[in-house]
N, C-alpha and C positions, 0 to 999 in steps of 0.2 A: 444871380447865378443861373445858368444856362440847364435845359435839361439833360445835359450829357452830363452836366458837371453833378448835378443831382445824382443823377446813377449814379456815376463812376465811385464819387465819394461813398455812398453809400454802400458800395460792395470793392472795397479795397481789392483789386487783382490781386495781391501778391499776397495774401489773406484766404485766397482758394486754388490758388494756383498746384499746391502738391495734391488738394483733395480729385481736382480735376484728371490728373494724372492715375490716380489709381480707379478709376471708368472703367468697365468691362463690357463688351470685349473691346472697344479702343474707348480713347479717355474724355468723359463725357461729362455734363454736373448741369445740375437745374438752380435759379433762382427766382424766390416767391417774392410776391409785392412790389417787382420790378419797377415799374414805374411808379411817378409821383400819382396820388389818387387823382388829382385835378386833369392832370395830362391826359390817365387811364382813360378815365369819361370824358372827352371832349372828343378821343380817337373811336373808342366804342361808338358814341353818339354820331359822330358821323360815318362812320361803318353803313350804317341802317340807312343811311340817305343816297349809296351810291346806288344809283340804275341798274336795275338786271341787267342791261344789255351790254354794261361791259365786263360782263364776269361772263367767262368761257368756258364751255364744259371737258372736263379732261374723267375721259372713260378709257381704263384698260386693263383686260383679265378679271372683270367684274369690281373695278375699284371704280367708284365717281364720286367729284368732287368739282366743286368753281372753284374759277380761278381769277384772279384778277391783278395785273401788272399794272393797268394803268390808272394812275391816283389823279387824274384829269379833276373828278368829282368829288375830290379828299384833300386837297391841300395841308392838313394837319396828319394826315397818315403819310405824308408825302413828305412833311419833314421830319417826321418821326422816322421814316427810312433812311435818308437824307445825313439825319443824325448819326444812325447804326453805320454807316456807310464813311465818314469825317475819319478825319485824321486822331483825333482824341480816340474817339470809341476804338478804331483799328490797332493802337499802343495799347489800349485796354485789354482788347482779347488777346492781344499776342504776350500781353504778359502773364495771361494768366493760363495761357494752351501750352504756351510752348515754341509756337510756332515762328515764325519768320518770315518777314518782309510780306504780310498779308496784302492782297488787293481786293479792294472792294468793284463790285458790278454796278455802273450806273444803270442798267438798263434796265436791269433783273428779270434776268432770263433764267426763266424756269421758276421763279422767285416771284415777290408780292402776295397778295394775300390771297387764303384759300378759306371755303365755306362748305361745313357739311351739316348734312339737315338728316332726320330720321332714316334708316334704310340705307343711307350709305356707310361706305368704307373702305379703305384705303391695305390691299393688298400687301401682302410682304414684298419687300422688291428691294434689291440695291440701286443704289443713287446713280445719274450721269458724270462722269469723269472727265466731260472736255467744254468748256464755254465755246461755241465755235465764235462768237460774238469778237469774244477778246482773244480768245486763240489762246488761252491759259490751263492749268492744270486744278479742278478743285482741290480742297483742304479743310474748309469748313463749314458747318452748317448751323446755324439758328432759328428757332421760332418762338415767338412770342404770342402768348397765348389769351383771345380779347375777347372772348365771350361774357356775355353780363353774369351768365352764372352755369355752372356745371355739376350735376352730380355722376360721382362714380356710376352708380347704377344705371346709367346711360351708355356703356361699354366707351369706346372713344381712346382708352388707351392706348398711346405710341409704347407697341413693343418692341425689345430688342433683345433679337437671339442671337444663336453662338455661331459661328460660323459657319456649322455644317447644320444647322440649319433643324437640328435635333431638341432646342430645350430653349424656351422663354426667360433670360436671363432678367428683364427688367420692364416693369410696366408703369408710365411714367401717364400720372392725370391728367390731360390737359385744364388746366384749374387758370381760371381768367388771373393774368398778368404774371404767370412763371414766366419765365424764359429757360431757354432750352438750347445748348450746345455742345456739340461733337465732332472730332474730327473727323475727316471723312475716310476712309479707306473703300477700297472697290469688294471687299467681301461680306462688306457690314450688311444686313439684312435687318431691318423694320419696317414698322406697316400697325396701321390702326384693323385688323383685318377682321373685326367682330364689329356688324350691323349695328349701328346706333337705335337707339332706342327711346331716346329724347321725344317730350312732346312736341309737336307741329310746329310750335312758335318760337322752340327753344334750338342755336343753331354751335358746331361746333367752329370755333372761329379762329385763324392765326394767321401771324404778317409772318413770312420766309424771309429769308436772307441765307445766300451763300455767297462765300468771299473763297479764292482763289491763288492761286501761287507759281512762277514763272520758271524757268530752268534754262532760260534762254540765256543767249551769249552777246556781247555789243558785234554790231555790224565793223564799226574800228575800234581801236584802241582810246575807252575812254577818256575826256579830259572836264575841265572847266569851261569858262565861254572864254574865247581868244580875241585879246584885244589888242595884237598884237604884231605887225605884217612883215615880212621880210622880201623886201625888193629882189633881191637877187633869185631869191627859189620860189616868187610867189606864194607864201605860204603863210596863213595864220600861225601864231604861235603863242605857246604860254611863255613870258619872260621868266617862271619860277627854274623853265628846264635849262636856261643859262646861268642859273645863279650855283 
């Protein structure tokens, strides 16, 4: 059994699917012990082995945090995204959001993994609404959360407030191996925005994923592949459209 097939069985979509719906302020739902233990630690463990230098620093409005897209040095974080990204996992989340005809980002933009250590933290801010990459509209958001160990007393909390921006609806721990998803809307406002507090050696750690969704129209009138040629008009054709 594969380990997509591990998760998926193990959190039946259509088993959270109403709970996910009633999310506030859009519809949101965490899952603990997400991964197989064996998977957990082989992706944790090599976490620690990738190179500072390809984790980029992303500072703004006094938020900072690494970052890192490229699993060059991670091969098992790499199919572990890979995974999240497949056709199984994608009928997964859309059974259990709601949503429709999901598309996932090979590139991951804006996405892969982030690292916060003492002193940092991560502003309230709404999310970006346009892949220019794929030229698509966001929908969804995920993270999965791989630190060896976390205590609340460390601040770290993903909060999520109400629209206007008035009152902390939800503070969600980053606790090693939840996973975390919500849809996206352009008014949504969270942010880990209280300085961590963790010792020196202990780091706040999680793989991103956002996936995406299209509104676009075919350039012609779709069809099948045409195997099919008509001498007189030049023209491909399906033989279904003369029957």
């Amino acid at each position: 059994m594969t380990d997509i097939e591990l998760i998926t069985n193990k959190y039946d979509a259509k088993d959270y699917a109403i709970d996910y719906q009633k999310g506030a302020p859009i519809p949101w739902l965490s899952f603990d012990d997400f991964l197989p233990a064996d998977l957990l630690k082989s992706v944790q463990d090599e976490i620690k082995t990738i190179p500072n230098h390809v984790f980029s620093k992303f500072t703004r409005n006094n938020s900072f945090m690494l970052e890192c897209n490229n699993f060059k040095y991670a091969p098992r974080t790499r199919e572990l995204a890979l995974n999240f990204n497949s056709g199984e996992f994608i009928t997964w989340l859309e059974t259990i959001t709601g949503l429709k005809k999901i598309i996932p980002d090979p590139h991951f933009i804006g996405a892969g993994l982030t690292k916060c250590y003492a002193g940092h933290s991560l502003q309230l801010h709404t999310d970006f609404n346009w892949n220019e990459q794929l030229n698509l509209n966001r929908c969804l958001s995920l993270i999965l959360y791989l630190s060896d160990t976390w205590d609340p007393a460390w601040q770290g909390n993903l909060e999520f407030w109400n629209f206007d921006r008035t009152e902390c609806l939800h503070r969600v721990e980053p606790l090693p191996n939840r996973l975390l998803l919500w849809n996206y809307d352009n008014k949504f406002i969270h942010g880990h925005p209280n300085k961590l507090t963790c010792p020196e050696d202990a780091c706040r750690i999680g793989l991103r994923l956002f996936y995406f969704s299209s509104n676009s129209t075919p350039t012609v009138a779709p069809h099948r592949s045409l195997y099919w040629f008509d001498e007189t008009t030049k023209q491909h054709y399906d033989q279904r459209d003369n029957q």
